[in-house]
C-alpha positions as CSV (number, residue, x, y, z in Angstrom):
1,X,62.7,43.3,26.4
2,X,60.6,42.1,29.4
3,X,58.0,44.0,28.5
4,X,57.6,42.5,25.0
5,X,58.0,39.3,26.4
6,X,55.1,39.8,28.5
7,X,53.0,41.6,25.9
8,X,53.8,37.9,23.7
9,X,52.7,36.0,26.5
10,X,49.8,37.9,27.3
11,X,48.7,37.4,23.7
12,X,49.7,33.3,23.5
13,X,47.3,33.1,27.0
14,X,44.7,35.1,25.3
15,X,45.0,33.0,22.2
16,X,45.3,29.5,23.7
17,X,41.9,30.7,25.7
18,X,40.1,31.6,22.2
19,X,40.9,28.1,21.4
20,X,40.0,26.1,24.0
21,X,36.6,27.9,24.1
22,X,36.4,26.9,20.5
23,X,36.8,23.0,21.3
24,X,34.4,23.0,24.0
25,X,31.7,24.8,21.5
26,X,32.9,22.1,18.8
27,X,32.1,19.3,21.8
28,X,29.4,20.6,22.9
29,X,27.4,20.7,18.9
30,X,28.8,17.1,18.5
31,X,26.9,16.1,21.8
32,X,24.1,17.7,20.5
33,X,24.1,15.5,16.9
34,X,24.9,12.6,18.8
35,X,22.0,13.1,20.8
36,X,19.6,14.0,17.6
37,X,20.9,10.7,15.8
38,X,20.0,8.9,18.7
39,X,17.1,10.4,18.6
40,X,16.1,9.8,15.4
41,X,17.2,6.3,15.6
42,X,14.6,5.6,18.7
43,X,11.8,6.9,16.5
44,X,12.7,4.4,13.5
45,X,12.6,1.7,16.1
46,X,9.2,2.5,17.9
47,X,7.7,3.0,14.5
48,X,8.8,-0.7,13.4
49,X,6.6,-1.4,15.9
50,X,3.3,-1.6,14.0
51,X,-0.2,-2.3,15.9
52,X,-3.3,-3.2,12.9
53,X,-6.5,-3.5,14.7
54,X,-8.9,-4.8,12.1
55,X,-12.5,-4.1,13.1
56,X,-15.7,-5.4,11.7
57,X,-19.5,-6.5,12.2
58,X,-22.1,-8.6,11.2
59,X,-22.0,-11.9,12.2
60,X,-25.5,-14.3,11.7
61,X,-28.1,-11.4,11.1
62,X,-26.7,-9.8,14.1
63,X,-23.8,-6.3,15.0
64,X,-19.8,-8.3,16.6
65,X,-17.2,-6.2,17.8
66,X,-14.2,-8.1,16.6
67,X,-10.6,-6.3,17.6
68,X,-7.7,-8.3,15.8
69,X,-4.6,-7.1,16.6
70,X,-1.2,-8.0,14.5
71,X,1.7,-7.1,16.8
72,X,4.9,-6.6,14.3
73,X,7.9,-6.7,16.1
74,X,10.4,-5.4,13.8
75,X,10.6,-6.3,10.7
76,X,10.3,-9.9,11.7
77,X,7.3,-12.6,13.1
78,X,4.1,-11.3,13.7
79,X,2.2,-12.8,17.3
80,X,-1.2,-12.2,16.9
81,X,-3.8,-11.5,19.7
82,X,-7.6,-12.1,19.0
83,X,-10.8,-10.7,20.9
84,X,-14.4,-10.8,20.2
85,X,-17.1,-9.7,22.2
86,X,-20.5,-11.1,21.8
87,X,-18.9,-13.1,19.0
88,X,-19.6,-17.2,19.3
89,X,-16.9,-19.2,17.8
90,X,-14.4,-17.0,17.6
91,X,-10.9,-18.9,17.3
92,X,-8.3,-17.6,18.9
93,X,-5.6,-19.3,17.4
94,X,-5.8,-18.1,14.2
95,X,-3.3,-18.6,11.6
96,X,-0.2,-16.1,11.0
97,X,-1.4,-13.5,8.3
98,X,-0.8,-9.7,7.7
99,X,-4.1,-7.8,6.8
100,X,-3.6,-5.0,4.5
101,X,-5.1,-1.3,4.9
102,X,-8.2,-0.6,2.8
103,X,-7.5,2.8,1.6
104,X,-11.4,3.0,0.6
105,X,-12.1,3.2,4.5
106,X,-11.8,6.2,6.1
107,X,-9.6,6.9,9.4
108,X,-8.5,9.4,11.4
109,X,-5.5,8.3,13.4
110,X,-6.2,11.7,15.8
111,X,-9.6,10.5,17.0
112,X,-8.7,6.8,18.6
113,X,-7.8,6.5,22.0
114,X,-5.4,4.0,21.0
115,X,-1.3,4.4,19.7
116,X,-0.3,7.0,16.8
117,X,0.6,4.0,15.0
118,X,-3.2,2.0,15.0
119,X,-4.8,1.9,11.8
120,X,-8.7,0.6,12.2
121,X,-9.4,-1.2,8.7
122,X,-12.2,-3.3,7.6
123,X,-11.3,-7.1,7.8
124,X,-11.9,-8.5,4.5
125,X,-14.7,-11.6,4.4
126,X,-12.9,-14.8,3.3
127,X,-9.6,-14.4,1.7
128,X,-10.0,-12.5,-1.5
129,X,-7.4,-10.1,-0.9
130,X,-5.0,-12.6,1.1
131,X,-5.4,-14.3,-2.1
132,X,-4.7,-12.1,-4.8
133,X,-1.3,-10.7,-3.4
134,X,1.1,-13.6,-4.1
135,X,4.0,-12.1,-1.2
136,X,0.9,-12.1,1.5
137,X,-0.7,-15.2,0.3
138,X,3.1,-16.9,0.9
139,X,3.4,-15.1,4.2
140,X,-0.3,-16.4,5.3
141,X,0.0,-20.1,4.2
142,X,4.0,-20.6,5.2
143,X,3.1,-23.0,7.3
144,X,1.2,-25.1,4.6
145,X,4.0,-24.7,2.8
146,X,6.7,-25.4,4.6
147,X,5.1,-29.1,5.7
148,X,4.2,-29.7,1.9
149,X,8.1,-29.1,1.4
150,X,8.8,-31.4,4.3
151,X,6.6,-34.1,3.3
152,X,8.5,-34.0,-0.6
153,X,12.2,-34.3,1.0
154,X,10.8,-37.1,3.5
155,X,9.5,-39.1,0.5
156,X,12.5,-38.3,-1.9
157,X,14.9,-39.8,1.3
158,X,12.9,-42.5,1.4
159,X,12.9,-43.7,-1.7
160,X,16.6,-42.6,-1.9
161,X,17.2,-45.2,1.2
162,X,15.4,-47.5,-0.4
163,X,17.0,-47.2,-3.6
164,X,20.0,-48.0,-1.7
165,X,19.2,-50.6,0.4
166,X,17.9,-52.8,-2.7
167,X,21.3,-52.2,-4.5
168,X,23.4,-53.5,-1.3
169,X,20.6,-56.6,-1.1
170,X,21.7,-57.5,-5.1
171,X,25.4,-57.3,-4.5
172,X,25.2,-59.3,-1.0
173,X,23.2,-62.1,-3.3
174,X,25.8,-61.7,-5.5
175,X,28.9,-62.0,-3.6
176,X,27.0,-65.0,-2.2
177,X,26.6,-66.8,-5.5
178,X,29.9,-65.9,-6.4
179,X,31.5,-67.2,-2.8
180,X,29.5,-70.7,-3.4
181,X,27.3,-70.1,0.0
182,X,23.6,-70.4,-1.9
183,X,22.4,-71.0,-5.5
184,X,21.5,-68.5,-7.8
185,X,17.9,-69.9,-8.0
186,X,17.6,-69.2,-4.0
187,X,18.8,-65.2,-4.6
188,X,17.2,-64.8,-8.4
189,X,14.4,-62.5,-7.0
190,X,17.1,-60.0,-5.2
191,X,19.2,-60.4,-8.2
192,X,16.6,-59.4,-10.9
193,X,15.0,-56.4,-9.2
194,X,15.1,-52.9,-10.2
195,X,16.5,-50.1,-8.3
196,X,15.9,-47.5,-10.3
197,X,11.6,-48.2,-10.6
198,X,11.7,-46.7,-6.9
199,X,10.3,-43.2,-7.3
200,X,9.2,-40.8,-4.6
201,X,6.7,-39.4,-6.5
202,X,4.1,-41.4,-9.5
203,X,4.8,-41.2,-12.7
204,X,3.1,-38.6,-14.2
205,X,4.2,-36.0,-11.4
206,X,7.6,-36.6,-12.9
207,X,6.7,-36.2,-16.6
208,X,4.9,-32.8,-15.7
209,X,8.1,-31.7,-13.7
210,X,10.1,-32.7,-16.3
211,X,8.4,-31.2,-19.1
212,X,7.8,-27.9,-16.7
213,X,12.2,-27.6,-16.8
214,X,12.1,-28.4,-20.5
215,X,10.1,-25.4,-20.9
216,X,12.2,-23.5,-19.0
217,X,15.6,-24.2,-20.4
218,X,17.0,-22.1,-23.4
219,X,17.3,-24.7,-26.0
220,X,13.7,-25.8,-25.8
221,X,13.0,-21.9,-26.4
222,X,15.9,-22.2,-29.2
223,X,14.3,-24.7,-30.6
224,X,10.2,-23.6,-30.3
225,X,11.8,-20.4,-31.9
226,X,13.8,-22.1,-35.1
227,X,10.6,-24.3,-35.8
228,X,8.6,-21.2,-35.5
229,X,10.9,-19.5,-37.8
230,X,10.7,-22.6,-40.6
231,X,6.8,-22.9,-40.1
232,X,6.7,-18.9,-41.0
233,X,9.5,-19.2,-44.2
234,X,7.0,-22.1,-45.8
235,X,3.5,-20.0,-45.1
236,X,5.8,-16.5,-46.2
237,X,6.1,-19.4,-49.6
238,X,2.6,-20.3,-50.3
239,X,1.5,-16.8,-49.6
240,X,4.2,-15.5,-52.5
241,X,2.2,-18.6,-55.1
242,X,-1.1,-16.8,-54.9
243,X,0.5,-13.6,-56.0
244,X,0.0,-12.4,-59.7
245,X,3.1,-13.1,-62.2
246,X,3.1,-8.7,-62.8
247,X,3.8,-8.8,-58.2
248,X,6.1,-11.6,-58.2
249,X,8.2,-9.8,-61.4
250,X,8.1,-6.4,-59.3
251,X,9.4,-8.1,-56.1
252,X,12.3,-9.9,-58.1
253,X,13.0,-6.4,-59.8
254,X,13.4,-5.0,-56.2
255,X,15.0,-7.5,-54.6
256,X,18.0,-7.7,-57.7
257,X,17.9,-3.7,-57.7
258,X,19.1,-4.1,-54.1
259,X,21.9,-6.4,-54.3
260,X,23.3,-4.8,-56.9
């Protein structure tokens, strides 16, 4: 009996040895996937970091070497950094704007002295292709924008104060008339004027807007549609008068065959 009991026991250490050999492998693969993932993740994050260094000559007749660098951190702002050399009047503060890769040009990434991740394209003259891609064009002008939307909602408060403020003038005159402290004839200009002639914006900005949402909405669409529809029935009518009386007899013939 002892010696079974030690031959069991033998074979339980032997066993619980396989095993724990087995957990420390198991640890020791998820270390190394840990350490891949991380990895992997440290590569997505340097490549979000994106340098374009735009090169280009000819400037008055003569040869420039103009580096501009966009910096994009992330997937957010982008700080640009501008040198020129030999370049007169060269503005460094330039305006915010992403510069796209000319695929026409060709680079070899291998043969700059400069990161993996440097792309030497052409800068285009003026802003052709700025222009012609709406999401850059947005992205280059945002600040143009974004003081054109300021300067609408600090004219549409105003005249929304202002709006108010005549309203609270007309019931003060008013109250006053109505209280005995001053004679209509002293408060008749307060009393007759007009709240709602305050706009923000003139007149015929607010008929284009106006019409610009009419177009929009569904039942201006139902409605071009229906007319459309009624235009096409009296046209389909006067086309049917020039045919011969043999056609129109035919088409009848048809048309009865077919409801019966």
């Amino acid at each position: 009996m002892r010696s079974h009991r030690r031959v069991a026991s033998g074979a339980e250490g032997s066993e619980d040895g396989v095993n724990v050999e087995r957990l420390q492998a198991e640890v020791r693969r998820l270390k190394r996937l840990v350490q891949d993932k991380d990895l992997v993740i440290d590569t997505l994050m340097e490549r979000t970091k994106i340098f374009f260094i735009v090169f280009y000559g000819c400037c008055n007749g003569r040869t420039a070497d103009v580096f501009y660098c966009c910096v994009a951190k992330g997937f957010g702002t982008v700080s640009n950094i501008y040198y020129s050399q030999g370049l007169e009047g060269s503005n460094p503060q330039e305006e915010e704007q992403f510069v796209a890769v000319d695929s026409a040009f060709d680079f070899n990434p291998m043969n700059t002295s400069t990161s993996s991740h440097a792309f030497v394209v052409p800068k285009p003259f003026g802003d052709l292709d700025v222009n012609k891609n709406r999401k850059v064009c947005l992205q280059s002008k945002r600040p143009e924008i974004i003081r054109r939307i300021e300067n609408r909602q600090a004219a549409i408060s105003a005249a929304t104060a202002l709006r108010h403020r005549v309203s609270e003038e007309k019931r003060i005159a008013a109250r006053a008339v109505v209280l005995g402290k001053c004679p209509f004839s002293k408060v008749r200009n307060n009393l007759f004027r007009d709240p709602t002639v305050i706009t923000a914006f003139p007149k015929h900005e607010i008929i284009n807007l106006t019409k610009r949402r009419l177009r929009e909405s569904s039942a201006y669409r139902s409605e071009k549609s229906g007319e459309k529809n009624r235009i096409d029935i009296a046209a389909s009518k006067i086309i049917a008068q020039s045919f011969s009386e043999a056609t129109r007899q035919a088409v009848l013939a048809g048309r009865t065959s077919f409801n019966q």
